[in-house]
C-alpha positions as CSV (number, residue, x, y, z in Angstrom):
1,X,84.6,98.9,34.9
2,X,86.7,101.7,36.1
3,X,89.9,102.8,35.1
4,X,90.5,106.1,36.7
5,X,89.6,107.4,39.5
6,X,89.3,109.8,42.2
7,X,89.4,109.4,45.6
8,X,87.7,112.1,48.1
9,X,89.3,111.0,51.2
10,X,91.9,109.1,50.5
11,X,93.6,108.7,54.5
12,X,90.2,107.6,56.3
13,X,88.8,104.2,56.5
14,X,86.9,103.7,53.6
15,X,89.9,105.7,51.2
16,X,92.5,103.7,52.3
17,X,90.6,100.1,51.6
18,X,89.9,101.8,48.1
19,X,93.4,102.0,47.6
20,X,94.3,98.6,48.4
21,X,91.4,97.7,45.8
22,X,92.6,99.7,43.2
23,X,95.9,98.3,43.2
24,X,94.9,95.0,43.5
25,X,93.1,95.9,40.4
26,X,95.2,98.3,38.2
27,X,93.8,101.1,38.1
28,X,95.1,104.6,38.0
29,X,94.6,107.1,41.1
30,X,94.8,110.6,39.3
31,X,93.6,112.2,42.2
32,X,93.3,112.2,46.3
33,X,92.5,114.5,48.6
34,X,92.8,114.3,52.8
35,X,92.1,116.9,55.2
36,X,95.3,117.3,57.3
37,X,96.8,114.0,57.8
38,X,100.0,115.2,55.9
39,X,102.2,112.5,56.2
40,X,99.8,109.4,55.2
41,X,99.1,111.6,52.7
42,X,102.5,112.3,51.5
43,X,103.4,108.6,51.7
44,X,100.2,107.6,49.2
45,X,101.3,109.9,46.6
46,X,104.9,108.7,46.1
47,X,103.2,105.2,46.1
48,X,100.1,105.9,43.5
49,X,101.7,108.8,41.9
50,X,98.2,110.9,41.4
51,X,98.4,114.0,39.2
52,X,96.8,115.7,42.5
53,X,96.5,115.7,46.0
54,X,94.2,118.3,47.9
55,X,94.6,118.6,51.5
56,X,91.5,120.9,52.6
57,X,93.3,122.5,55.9
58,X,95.4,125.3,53.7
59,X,98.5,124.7,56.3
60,X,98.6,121.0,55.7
61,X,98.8,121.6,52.1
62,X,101.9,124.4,52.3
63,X,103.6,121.8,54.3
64,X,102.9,118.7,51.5
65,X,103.9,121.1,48.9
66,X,107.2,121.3,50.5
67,X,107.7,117.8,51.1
68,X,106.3,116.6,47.4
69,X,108.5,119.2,45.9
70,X,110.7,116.6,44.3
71,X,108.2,114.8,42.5
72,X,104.9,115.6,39.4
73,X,102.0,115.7,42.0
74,X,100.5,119.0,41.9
75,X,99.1,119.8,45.5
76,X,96.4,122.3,46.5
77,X,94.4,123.6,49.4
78,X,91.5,124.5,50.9
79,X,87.9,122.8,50.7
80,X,86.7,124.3,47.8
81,X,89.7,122.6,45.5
82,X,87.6,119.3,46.4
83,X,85.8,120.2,43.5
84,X,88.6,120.0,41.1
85,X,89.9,116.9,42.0
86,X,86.1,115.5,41.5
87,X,86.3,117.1,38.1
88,X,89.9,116.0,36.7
89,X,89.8,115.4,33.3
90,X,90.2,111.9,32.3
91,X,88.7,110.3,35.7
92,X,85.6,108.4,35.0
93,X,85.6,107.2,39.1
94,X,84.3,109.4,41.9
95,X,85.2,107.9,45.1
96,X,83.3,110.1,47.7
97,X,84.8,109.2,51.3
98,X,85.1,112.1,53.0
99,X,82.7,112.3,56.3
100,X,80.1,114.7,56.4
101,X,78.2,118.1,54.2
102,X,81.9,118.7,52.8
103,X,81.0,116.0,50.4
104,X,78.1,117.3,48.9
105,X,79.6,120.0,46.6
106,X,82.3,117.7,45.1
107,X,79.7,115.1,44.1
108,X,77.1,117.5,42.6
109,X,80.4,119.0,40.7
110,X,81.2,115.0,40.0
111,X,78.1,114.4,38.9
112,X,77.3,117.5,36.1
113,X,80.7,115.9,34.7
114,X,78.8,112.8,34.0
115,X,81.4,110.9,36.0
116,X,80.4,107.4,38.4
117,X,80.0,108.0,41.8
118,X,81.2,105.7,44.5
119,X,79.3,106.8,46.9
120,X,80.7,106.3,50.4
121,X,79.6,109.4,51.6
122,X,75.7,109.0,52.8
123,X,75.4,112.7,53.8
124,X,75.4,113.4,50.9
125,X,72.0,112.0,49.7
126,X,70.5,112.3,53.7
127,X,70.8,115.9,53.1
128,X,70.2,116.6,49.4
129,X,68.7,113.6,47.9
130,X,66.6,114.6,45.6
131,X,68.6,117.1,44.2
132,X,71.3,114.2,44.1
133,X,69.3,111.8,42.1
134,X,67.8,114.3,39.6
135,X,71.1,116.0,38.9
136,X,72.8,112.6,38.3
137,X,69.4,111.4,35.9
138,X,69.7,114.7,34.1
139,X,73.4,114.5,33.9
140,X,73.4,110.6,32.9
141,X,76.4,110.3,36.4
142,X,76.1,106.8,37.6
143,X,75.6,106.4,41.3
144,X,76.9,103.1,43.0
145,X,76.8,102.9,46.6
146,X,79.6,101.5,48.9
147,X,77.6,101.2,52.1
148,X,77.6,97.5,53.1
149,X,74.1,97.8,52.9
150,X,73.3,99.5,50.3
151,X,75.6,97.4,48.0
152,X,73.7,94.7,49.0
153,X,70.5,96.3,47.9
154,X,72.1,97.9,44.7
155,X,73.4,93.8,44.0
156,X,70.1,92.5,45.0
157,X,67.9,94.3,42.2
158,X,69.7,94.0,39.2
159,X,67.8,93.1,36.5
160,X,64.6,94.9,38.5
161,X,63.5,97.8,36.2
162,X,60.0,98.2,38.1
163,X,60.8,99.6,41.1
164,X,56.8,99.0,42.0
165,X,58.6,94.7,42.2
166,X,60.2,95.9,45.2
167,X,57.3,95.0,48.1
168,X,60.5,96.8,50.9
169,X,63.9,97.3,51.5
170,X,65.2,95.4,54.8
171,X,68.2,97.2,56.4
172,X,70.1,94.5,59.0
173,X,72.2,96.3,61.5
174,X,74.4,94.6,64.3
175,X,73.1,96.5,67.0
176,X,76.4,98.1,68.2
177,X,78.6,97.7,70.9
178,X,75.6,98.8,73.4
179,X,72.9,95.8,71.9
180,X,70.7,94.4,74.5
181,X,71.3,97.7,77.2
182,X,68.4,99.8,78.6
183,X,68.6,103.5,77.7
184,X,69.9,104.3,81.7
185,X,72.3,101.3,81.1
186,X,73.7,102.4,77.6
187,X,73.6,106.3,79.0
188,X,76.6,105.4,81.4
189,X,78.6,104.7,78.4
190,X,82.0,106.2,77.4
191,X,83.5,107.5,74.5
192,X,86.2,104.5,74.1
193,X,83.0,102.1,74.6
194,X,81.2,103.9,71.9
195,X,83.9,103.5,69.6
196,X,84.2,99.8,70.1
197,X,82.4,97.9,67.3
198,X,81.9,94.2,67.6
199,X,82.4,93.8,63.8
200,X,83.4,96.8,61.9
201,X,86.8,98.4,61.7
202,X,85.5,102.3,61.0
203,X,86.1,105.7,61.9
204,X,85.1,107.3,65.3
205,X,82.3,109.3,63.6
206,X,80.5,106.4,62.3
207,X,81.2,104.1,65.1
208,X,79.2,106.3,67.5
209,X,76.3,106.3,65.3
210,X,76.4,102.8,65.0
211,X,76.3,102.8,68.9
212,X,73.4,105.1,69.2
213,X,71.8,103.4,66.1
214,X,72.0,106.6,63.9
215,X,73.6,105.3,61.1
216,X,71.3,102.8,60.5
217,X,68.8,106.0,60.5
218,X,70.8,107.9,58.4
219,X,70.8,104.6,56.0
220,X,67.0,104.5,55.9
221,X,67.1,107.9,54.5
222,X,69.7,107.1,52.1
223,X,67.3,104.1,50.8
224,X,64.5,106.2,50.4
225,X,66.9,108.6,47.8
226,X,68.6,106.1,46.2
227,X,65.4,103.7,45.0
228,X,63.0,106.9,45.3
229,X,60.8,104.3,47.9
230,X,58.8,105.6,50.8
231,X,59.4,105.4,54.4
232,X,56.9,102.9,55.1
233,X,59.0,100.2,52.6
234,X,62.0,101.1,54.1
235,X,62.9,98.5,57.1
236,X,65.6,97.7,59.6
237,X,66.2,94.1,61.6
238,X,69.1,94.0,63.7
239,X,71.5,91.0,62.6
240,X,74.6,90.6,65.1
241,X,76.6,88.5,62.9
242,X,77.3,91.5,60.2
243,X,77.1,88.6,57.1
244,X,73.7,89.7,55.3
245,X,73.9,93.0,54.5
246,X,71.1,93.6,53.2
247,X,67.7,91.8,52.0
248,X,64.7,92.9,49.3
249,X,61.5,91.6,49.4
250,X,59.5,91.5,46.4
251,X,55.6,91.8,45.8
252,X,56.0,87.8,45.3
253,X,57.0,87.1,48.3
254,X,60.6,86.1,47.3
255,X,63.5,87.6,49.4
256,X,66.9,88.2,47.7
257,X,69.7,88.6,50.1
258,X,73.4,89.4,49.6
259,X,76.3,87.9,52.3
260,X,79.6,88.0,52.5
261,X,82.2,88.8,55.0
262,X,82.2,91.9,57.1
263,X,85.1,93.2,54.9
264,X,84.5,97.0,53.0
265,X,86.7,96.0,50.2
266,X,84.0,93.9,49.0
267,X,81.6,96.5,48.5
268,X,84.2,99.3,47.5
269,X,85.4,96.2,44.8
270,X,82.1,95.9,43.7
271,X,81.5,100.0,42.9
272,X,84.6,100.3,41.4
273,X,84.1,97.0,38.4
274,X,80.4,97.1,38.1
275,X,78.6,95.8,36.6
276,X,81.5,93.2,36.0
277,X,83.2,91.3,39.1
278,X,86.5,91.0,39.5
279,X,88.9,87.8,40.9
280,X,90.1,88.6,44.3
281,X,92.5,86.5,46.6
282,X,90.1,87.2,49.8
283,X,89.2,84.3,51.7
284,X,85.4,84.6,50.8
285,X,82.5,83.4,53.0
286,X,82.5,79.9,54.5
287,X,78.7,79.0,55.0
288,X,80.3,76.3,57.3
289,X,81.7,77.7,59.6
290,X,79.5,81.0,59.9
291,X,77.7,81.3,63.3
292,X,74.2,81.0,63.4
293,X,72.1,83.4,61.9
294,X,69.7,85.7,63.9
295,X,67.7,89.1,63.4
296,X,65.7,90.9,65.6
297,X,63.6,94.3,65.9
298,X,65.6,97.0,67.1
299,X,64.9,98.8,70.0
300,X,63.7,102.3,69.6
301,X,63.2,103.0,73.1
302,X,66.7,102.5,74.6
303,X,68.2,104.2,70.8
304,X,66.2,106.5,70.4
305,X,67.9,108.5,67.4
306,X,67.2,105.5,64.8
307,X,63.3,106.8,65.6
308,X,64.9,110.6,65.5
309,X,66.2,109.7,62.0
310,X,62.7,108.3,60.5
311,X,60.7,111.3,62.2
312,X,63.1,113.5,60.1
313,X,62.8,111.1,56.8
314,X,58.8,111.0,57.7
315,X,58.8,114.7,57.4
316,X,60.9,115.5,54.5
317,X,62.7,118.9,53.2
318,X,65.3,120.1,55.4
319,X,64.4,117.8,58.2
320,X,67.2,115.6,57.0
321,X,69.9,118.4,56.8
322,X,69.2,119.2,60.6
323,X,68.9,115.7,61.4
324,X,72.3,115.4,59.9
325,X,74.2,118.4,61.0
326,X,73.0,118.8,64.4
327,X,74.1,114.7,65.2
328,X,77.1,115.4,63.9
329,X,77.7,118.4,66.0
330,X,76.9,116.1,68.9
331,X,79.1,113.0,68.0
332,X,81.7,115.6,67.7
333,X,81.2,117.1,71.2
334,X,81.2,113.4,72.5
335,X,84.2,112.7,71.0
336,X,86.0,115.6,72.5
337,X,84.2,114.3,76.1
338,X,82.3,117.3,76.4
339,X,79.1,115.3,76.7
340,X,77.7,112.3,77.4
341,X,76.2,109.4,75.4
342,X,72.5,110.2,75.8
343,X,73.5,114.1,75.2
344,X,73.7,113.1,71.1
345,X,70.3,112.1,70.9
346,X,68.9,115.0,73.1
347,X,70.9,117.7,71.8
348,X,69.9,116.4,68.1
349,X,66.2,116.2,68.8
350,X,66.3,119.7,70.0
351,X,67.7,121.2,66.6
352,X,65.4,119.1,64.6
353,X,62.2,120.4,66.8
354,X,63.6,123.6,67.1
355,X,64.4,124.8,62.8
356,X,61.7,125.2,60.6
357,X,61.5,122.9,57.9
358,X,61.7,123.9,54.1
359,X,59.9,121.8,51.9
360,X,61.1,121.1,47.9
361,X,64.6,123.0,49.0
362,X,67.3,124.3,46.9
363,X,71.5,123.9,47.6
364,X,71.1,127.4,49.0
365,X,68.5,126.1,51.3
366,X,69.6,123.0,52.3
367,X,73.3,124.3,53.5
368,X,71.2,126.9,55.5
369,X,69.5,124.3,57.5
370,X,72.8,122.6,58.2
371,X,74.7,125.7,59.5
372,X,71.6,126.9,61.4
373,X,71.2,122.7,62.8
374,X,75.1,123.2,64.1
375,X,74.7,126.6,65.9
376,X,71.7,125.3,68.0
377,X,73.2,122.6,69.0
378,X,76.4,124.9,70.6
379,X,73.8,127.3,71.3
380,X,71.9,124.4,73.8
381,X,74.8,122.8,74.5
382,X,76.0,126.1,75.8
383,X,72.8,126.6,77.6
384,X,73.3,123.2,79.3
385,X,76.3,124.4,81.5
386,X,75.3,127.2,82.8
C-alpha cells in the first residue's frame, strides 16, 4: 500500500479525486504539481502541506512563490522540474495525471527510481509503450493503471501469470454524448455538446475523445502495452450504463468482469492500496436498482477515429505518437472553436497518413514524431482557410 506519494497534476480531474482519496486514507502528499491554475493550487498546499509544488508555466510559479512565502513548501517552475517532483526522495507513489506527451518524461524519470506508477496518464504508454514497459521491468517500477477500464482489467487478472490464459481484452465504452447519430448528424455538433458526457465528470480534452470515440482508441493501444497482447485480442463493446468497466475472456471460455459505480475514486483507491483494499464510506453498487444492462458494437463509420486509433496500433512504431499528438492538436483547435467536430478526425488522419513511421523507436524518436504530428496538423489546418 502506499504511503507517499506524488501527484503530477494535482488541479485537474483525476488529481483532485486523488486527493480526496489520499486523505480519506492517510497518506502523505510530498509533492504536486499544476500547470497554471495558481490559486487551486495555492489552496491544496496549505491543506496537504507537500514539501513541493511545481507549476510548469514559469509566471504561475513566481506568483505561488509569493503567495506560499509564509509557509515550508518549496515551489518551482517550468516543465522540466516535473521530473523532480517524480523523483522526491521518500515517495514510493507516482500519480501521473497530467494530460498529454508532458507526462512521459516524469514517468520514465519515476520509473528508473523504482517508484509505483499510478498511471492516469495513457499518453504515456500510446506513445512510448514499449519503452514504458521494459524500463519499468528492468527498473522493477510497478505500473497500476487508473483508467476505469484498465483497472478493471488490471483487477480482473490477478492471480493470471500466463498471459497466453487471456483468450481477449473487452474494452466497454458508453458511446458518448453523440451514441446512436450518423456521421452528418454528429458533424453538426458543438463544442458545449462535445463536452457533455452522459456519465463521466472529466476534463474537456478527454470528453471530446470520448465523443469522437478516441479515447476508447487510445485505450486499445494502452491495452496492447500494458499486457504486451496484440490488436486482434484487443476489443471494444459499447455499454451505455458506464457499470462494467471492463471484461476478460479466457481460453476457457469464462469471462471475468469488474463493476462498480461510475465514480474515479474507485479506481484511483484501488492504485493507490493495491494489492490490498481499503474501507470506504462510498455508497457502493446496488445490483437492484442498476438499469438494465446492454452492449453493443460501436460504430466505426459515423466515429471514425476509434478505426483511426487501431490503424495506428495495427501499424506500430511512431504511428501512435502521431496518432496521439496530431488528435490532440485537433481537440485543442475544437476547443478554442476554430474547427468543427468532424475536422478532429480529418485533420488527425492527415498527420498519421502524411509522417513516416519509425519502427523499434527511441525517446529521441518518438518526441520527433509528436512535434512533427502537431505542425502538420497547423500546417493543414492553415491550408484549410485559405
Amino acid at each position: 500500500m502506499s504511503k507517499t506519494i506524488s501527484i503530477l497534476g494535482s488541479t485537474g480531474s483525476i488529481g483532485r479525486q486523488t486527493l480526496e482519496v489520499a486523505e480519506q486514507l492517510g497518506l502523505t502528499v510530498a509533492a504536486i504539481t499544476a500547470h497554471n491554475s495558481v490559486e487551486l493550487a495555492e489552496e491544496q498546499a496549505r491543506k496537504f502541506k507537500p514539501r513541493q509544488v511545481i507549476m510548469t508555466d514559469e509566471a504561475a510559479a513566481r506568483d505561488l512563490k509569493v503567495r506560499l512565502a509564509d509557509t515550508k513548501t518549496r515551489v518551482h517552475g517550468g516543465v522540466s522540474a516535473l521530473s523532480t517532483a517524480a523523483t522526491l526522495p521518500g515517495v514510493d507513489t507516482v500519480v501521473t495525471a497530467v494530460v498529454g506527451m508532458v507526462g512521459l518524461k516524469p514517468t520514465l524519470a519515476a520509473i528508473r527510481e523504482g517508484k509505483r506508477i499510478a498511471l492516469a496518464n495513457k499518453e504515456t504508454l500510446v506513445c512510448a509503450g514499449e519503452l514504458v514497459m521494459d524500463s519499468a521491468a528492468r527498473c522493477g517500477a510497478e505500473i497500476v493503471p487508473v483508467d476505469s477500464e484498465h483497472s478493471a482489467i488490471f483487477q480482473c487478472v490477478q492471480g493470471c501469470t500466463d498471459r497466453g490464459e487471456i483468450r481477449r481484452l473487452i474494452l466497454t465504452c458508453s458511446g458518448g454524448p453523440f451514441y446512436g447519430m450518423t456521421r452528418a448528424e454528429a458533424g453538426k455538433m458543438t463544442r458545449e455538446d462535445a463536452l457533455r458526457h452522459p456519465n463521466w465528470k472529466m476534463g474537456p480534452k478527454i470528453t471530446v475523445d470520448c465523443a469522437t470515440l478516441m479515447n476508447k482508441g487510445l485505450e486499445v493501444i494502452e491495452a496492447m502495452r500494458l499486457y504486451r497482447l496484440p490488436l486482434t485480442r484487443v476489443n471494444v463493446v459499447i455499454h451505455r450504463q458506464s457499470i462494467v468497466h471492463s471484461l476478460v475472456e479466457f481460453r476457457d471460455g469464462a469471462l471475468l468482469a469488474q463493476l462498480g459505480t461510475p465514480d474515479m475514486r474507485l479506481p484511483i483507491r484501488y492504485a493507490m492500496t493495491y494489492p490490498q483494499r481499503a474501507e470506504t464510506e462510498e455508497e457502493p453498487l446496488d445490483l437492484l436498482r442498476c438499469p438494465p444492462l446492454t452492449f453493443a458494437e460501436p460504430d466505426r463509420r459515423a466515429f471514425p477515429c476509434l478505426r483511426l486509433a487501431e490503424v495506428a496500433a495495427a501499424k506500430g512504431g511512431t504511428a501512435c505518437a502521431v496518432l496521439n499528438a496530431a488528435n490532440e492538436e485537433a481537440v485543442r483547435l475544437f476547443l478554442e472553436d476554430r474547427i468543427g467536430f468532424q475536422d478532429i478526425f480529418d485533420l488527425t488522419a492527415g498527420a498519421l497518413t502524411e509522417l513516416p513511421v519509425i519502427h523499434k523507436p527511441c525517446l529521441s524518436d518518438i518526441l520527433e514524431a509528436d512535434a512533427a504530428a502537431r505542425q502538420a496538423v497547423l500546417r493543414n489546418f492553415q491550408s484549410q482557410k485559405e
